[in-house]
C-alpha positions in Angstrom: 8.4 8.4 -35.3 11.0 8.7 -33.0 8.7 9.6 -30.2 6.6 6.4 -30.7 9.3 4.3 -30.6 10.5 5.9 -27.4 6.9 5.1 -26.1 7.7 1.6 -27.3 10.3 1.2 -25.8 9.5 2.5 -22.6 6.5 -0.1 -22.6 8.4 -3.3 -23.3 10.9 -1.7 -20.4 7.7 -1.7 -18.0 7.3 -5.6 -18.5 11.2 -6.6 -18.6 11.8 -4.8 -15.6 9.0 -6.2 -13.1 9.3 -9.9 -14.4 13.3 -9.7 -12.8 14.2 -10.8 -9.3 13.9 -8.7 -7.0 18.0 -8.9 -6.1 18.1 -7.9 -10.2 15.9 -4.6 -9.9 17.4 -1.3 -10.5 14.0 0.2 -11.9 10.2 -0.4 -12.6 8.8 1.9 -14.8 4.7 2.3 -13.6 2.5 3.1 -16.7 0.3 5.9 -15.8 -3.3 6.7 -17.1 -4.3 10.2 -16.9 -8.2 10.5 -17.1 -9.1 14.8 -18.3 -12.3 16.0 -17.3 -13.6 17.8 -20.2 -17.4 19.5 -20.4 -19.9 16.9 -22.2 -19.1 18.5 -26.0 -15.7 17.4 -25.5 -14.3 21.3 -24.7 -12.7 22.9 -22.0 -10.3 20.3 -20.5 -8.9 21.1 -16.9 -5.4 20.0 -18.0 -3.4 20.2 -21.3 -1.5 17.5 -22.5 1.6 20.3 -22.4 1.2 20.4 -18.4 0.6 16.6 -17.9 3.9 16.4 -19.6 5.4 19.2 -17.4 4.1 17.1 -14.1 5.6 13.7 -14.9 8.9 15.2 -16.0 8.6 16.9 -12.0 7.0 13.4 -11.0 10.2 11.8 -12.2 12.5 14.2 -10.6 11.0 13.9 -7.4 11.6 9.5 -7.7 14.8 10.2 -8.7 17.4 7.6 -7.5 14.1 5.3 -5.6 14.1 3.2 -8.9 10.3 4.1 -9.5 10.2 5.5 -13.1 6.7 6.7 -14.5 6.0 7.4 -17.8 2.3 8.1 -19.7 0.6 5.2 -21.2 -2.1 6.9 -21.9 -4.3 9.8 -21.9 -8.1 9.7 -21.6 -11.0 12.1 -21.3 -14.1 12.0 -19.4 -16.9 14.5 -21.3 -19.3 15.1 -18.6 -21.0 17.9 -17.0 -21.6 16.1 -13.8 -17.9 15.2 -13.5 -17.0 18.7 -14.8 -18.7 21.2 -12.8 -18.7 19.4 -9.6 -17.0 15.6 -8.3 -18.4 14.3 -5.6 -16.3 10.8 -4.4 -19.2 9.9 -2.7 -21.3 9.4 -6.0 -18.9 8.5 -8.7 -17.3 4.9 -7.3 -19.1 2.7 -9.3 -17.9 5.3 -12.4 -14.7 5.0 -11.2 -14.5 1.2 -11.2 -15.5 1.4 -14.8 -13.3 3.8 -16.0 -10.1 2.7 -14.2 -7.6 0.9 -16.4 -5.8 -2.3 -14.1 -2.1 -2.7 -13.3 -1.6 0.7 -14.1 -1.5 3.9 -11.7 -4.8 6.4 -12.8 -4.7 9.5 -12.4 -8.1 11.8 -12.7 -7.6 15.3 -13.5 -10.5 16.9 -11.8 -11.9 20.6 -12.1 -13.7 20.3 -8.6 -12.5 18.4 -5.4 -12.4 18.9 -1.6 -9.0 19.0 -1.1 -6.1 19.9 -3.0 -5.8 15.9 -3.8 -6.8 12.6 -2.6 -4.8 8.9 -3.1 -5.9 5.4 -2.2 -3.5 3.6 0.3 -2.4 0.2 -0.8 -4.8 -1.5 2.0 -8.0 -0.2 -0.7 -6.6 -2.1 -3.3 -7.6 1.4 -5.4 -5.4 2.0 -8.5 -6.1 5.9 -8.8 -5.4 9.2 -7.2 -7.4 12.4 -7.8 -5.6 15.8 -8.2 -7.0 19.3 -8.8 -6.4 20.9 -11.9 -4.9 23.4 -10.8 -2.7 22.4 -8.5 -1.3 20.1 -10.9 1.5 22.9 -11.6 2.5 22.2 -7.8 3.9 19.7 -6.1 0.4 18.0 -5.4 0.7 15.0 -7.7 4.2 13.9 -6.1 2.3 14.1 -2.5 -0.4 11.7 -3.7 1.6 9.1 -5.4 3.5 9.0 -2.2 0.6 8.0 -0.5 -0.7 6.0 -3.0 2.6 3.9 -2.5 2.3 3.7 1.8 4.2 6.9 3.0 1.9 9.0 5.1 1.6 12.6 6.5 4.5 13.3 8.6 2.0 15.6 10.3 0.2 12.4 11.2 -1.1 14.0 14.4 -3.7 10.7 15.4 -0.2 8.8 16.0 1.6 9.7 19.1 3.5 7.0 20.8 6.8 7.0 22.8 9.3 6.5 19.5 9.5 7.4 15.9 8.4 4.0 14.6 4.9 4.3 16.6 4.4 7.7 16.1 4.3 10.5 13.2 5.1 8.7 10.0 5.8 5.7 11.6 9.7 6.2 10.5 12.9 7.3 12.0 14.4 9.5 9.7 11.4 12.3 9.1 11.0 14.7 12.3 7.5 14.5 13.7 5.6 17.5 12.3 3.3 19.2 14.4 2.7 22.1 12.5 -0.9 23.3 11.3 -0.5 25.5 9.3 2.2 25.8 6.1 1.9 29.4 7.1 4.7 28.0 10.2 7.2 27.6 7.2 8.5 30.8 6.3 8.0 31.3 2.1 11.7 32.4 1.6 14.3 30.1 3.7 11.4 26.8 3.8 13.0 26.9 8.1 10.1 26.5 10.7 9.2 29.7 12.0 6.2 29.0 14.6 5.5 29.9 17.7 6.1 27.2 19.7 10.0 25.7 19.7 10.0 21.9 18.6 12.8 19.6 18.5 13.6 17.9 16.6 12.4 20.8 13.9 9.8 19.5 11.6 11.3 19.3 7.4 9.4 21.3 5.4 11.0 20.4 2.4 9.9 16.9 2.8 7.1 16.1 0.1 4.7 14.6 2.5 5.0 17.5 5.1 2.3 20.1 5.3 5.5 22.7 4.0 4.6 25.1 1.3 4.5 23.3 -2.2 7.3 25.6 -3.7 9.6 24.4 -0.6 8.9 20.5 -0.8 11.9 18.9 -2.5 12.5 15.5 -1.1 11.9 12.1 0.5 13.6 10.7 2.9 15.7 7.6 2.9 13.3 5.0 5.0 10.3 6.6 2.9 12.2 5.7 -0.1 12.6 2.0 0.9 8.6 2.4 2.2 7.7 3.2 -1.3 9.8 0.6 -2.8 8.7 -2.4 0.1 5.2 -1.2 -1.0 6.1 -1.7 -4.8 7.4 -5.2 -4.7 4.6 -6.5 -1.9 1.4 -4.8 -2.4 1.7 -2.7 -6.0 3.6 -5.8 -8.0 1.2 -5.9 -10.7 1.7 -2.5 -12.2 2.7 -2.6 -15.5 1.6 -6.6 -15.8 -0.9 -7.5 -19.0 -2.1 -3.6 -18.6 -5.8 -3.3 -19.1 -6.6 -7.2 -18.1 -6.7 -9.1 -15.2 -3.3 -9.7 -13.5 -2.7 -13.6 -13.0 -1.1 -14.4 -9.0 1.3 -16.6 -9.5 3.0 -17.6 -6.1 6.5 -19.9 -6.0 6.2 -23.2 -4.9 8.9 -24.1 -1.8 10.2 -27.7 -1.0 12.4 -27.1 2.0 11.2 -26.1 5.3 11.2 -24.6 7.7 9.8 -21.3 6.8 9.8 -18.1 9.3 7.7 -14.6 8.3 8.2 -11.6 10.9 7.2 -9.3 8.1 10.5 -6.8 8.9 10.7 -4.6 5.8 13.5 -4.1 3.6 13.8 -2.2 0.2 12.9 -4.5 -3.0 12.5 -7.2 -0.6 9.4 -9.4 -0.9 7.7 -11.5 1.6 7.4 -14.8 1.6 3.4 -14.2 2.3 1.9 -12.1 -0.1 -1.6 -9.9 -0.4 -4.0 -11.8 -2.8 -5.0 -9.0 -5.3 -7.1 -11.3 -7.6 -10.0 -12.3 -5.3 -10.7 -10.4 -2.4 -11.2 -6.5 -1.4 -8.4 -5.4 0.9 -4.8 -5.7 1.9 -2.8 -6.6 4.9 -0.5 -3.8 5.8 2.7 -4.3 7.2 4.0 -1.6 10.2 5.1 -1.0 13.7 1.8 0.3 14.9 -1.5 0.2 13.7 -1.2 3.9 14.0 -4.1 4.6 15.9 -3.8 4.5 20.0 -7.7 2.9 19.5 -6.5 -0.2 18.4 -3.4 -2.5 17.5 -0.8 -3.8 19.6 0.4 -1.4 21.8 3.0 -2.8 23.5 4.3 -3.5 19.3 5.8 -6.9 17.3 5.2 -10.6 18.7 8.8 -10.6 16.9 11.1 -7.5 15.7 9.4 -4.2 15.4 6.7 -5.0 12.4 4.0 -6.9 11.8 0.9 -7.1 9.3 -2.8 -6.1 10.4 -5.7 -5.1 8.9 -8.3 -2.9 10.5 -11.7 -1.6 10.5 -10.8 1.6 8.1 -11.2 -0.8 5.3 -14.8 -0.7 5.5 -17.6 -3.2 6.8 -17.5 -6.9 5.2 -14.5 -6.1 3.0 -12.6 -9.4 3.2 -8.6 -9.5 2.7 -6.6 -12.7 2.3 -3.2 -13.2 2.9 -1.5 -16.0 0.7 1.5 -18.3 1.5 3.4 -19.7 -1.3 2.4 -23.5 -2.3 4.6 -26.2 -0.4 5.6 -29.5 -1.7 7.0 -31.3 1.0 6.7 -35.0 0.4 9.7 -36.2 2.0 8.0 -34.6 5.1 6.3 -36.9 7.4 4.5 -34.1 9.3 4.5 -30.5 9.4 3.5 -27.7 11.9 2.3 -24.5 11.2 2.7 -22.2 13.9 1.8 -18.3 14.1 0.9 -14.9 16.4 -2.2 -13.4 16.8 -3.7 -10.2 18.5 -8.0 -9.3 17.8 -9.0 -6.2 19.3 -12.4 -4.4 19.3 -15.8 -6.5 20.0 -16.9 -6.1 16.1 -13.7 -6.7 14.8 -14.9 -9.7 12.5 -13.3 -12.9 12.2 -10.0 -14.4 11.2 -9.9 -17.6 9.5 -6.5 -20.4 8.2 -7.1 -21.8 5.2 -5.5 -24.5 2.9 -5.6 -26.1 -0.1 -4.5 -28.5 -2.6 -3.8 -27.9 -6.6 -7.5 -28.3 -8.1 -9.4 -28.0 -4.8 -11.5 -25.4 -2.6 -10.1 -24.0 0.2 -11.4 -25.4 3.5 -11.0 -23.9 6.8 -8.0 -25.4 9.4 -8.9 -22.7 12.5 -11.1 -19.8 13.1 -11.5 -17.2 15.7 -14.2 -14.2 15.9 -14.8 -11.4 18.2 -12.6 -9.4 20.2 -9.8 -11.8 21.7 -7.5 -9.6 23.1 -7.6 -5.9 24.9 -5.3 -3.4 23.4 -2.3 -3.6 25.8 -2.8 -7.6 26.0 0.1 -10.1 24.4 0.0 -11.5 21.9 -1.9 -15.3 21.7 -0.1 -18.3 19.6 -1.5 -21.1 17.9 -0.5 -24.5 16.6 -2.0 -26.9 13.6 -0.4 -30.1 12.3 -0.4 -30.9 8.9 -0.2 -33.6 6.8 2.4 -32.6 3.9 2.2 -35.7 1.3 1.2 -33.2 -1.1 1.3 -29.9 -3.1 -0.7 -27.5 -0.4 -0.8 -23.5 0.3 -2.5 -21.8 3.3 -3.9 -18.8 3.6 -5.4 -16.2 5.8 -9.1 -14.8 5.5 -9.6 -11.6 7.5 -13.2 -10.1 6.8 -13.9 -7.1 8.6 -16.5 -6.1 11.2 -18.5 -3.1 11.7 -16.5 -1.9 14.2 -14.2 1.0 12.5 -11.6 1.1 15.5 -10.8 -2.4 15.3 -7.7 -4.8 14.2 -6.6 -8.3 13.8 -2.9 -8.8 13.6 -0.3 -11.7 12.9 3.4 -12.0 13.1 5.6 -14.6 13.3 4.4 -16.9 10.8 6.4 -20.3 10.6 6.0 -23.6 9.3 8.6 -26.5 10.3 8.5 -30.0 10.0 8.1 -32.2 13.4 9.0 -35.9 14.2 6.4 -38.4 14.5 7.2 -41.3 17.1 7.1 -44.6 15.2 
């Protein structure tokens, strides 16, 4: 009894938590639902509920003090031989899809898979991360879940650039990590001990470095607030109307003018959001697209970030990017202004887009096709509205064939402007 009503509690703590603003948050606890591959007569699961239990009490130390709290919602089991004796991503999306509870974090417990794990960056949109059965023991399930909440590798090695927000990790405060090999870390001390003397000296103990599991004890600080952006901007459903379709809801403003450089802080939310409802993709906000292929390279229209999305995301997949409604009818006229950079001859195209309460969205401005080489500035564009009414915008990026491609926007800003009587 006093367990369930732990788990109760817990649950009603999930909801309270992510409905406050964000200035209010000191926590979100994630439900998490663990999916067991078992053999198809319902014996032989890869995990026991014993060491599921083990790993989020290890999850949980890991998060301490980021305000991410995880607890189990629930435990499933998958009885198939397929699944059991061999998982192949490749063939099992559709299954996954299925199985997959929403606004909750999945985790499938898998006997076979290339790799140790595997997670789903917020840009897929996924809710799941896979993780060997055997490895869960190790620190292998903290690793994923980082990734699953927009840290990667700090052994990054396709991003090198000049400075430690365009290369590595893209952050300042984990050392570039060259290493490739965990044998480099030495199993006793967890110091570098390779051949080759780097400085700065890559952190072993970091949980997203390629150091050995039993030395990885720690996030940094900036991939603490990455994982806490990512939370409040791209993950803000989790733990809303589990198991159903999460409602957006976005705030309506009536005082302009409003400016969007998409510079991350922790718990902080941008004004423009990721639509999670209707599309297939996200908008990611960074200093680089982390590839020297595409993106920017001379960085920000404004500041050091701003929010892309490439080609990785996979032919026709189609991300929008919403604004919050407007109700400006003390305005005369408005003018909505904003920064773009398209690289990469198949990139797709980029579309504006508005609407009013009860209507379709109909296009304001479109562009297709590559627009800009990689080292060109940035282009700016201008559209006056009419603001006698409720109205939102939006941005429809839909993706090309080509895989090393981007659009990008920054400085997003809407203002009103005086009309000459």
């Amino acid at each position: 009894m006093r367990l369930y009503c732990c788990v109760i509690l817990m649950w009603l703590a999930s909801f309270i938590l992510l409905q406050l603003p964000v200035s209010a948050l000191a926590a979100a606890s994630i439900p998490v639902v663990h999916h067991v591959s078992r053999d198809s007569q319902g014996q032989e699961a890869v995990v026991s509920e014993q060491t599921i239990a083990e790993a989020m009490q290890r999850l949980n130390q890991a998060f301490a003090g980021s305000g991410l709290f995880f607890f189990s919602m629930e435990i499933r089991y998958i009885d198939r031989d397929d699944w059991y004796q061999g998982w192949d991503s490749d063939s099992y999306w559709q299954s996954l899809d299925e199985l997959t509870v929403s606004n909750a974090l999945n985790v499938f417990h898998l006997n076979s898979l290339s790799g140790n794990g595997r997670a789903n960056f917020p840009f897929r949109q996924r809710d799941y991360v896979f993780v060997r059965a055997s490895r869960l023991p190790y620190t292998t399930l903290i690793h994923e879940v980082g990734h699953y909440f927009g840290l990667l590798h700090t052994f990054s090695s396709s991003r090198f650039g000049a400075f430690c927000w365009n290369s590595g990790d893209l952050l300042c405060d984990t050392p570039y990590d060259p290493v490739e090999s965990r044998r480099d870390f030495d199993p006793q001390s967890c110091e570098y001990i390779g051949k080759e003397p780097l400085d700065p000296v890559p952190d072993g103990r970091n949980f997203m470095s390629r150091g050995r599991s039993e030395c990885r004890t720690h996030f940094s600080p900036e991939q603490i607030s990455r994982m806490q952006h990512t939370l409040i901007n791209d993950r803000f459903y989790l733990g809303h109307q589990v198991g159903g379709v999460y409602q957006q809801k976005m705030p309506t403003l009536t005082a302009l003018p409003l400016y969007e450089s998409f510079e991350p802080a922790p718990w902080q939310q941008f004004s423009w959001l990721n639509d999670v409802v209707t599309d297939d993709a996200n908008w990611t906000v960074a200093p680089s697209t982390g590839t020297r292929r595409s993106g920017p390279q001379h960085g920000a229209a404004d500041g050091r970030h701003f929010i892309y999305l490439n080609g990785s995301v996979g032919a026709g997949a189609v991300a929008h990017l919403l604004s919050p409604w407007f109700r400006l009818d003390s305005e005369n006229k408005v003018e909505f202004c904003f920064s773009y950079h398209m690289h990469g001859a198949t990139m797709g195209q980029l579309q504006l887009q508005q609407r009013q309460p009860g209507t379709d969205w109909h296009t304001l401005w479109q562009m297709a096709g590559e627009q800009h080489q990689a080292d060109s500035p940035w282009s700016q564009s201008c559209i006056q509205l009419e603001a006698t009414a409720a109205f939102q915008l939006r941005f429809r990026g839909q993706v090309g064939s080509g895989r090393h491609s981007h659009m990008a926007l920054d400085q997003l800003r809407l203002q009103s402007i005086r009309v000459l009587q």
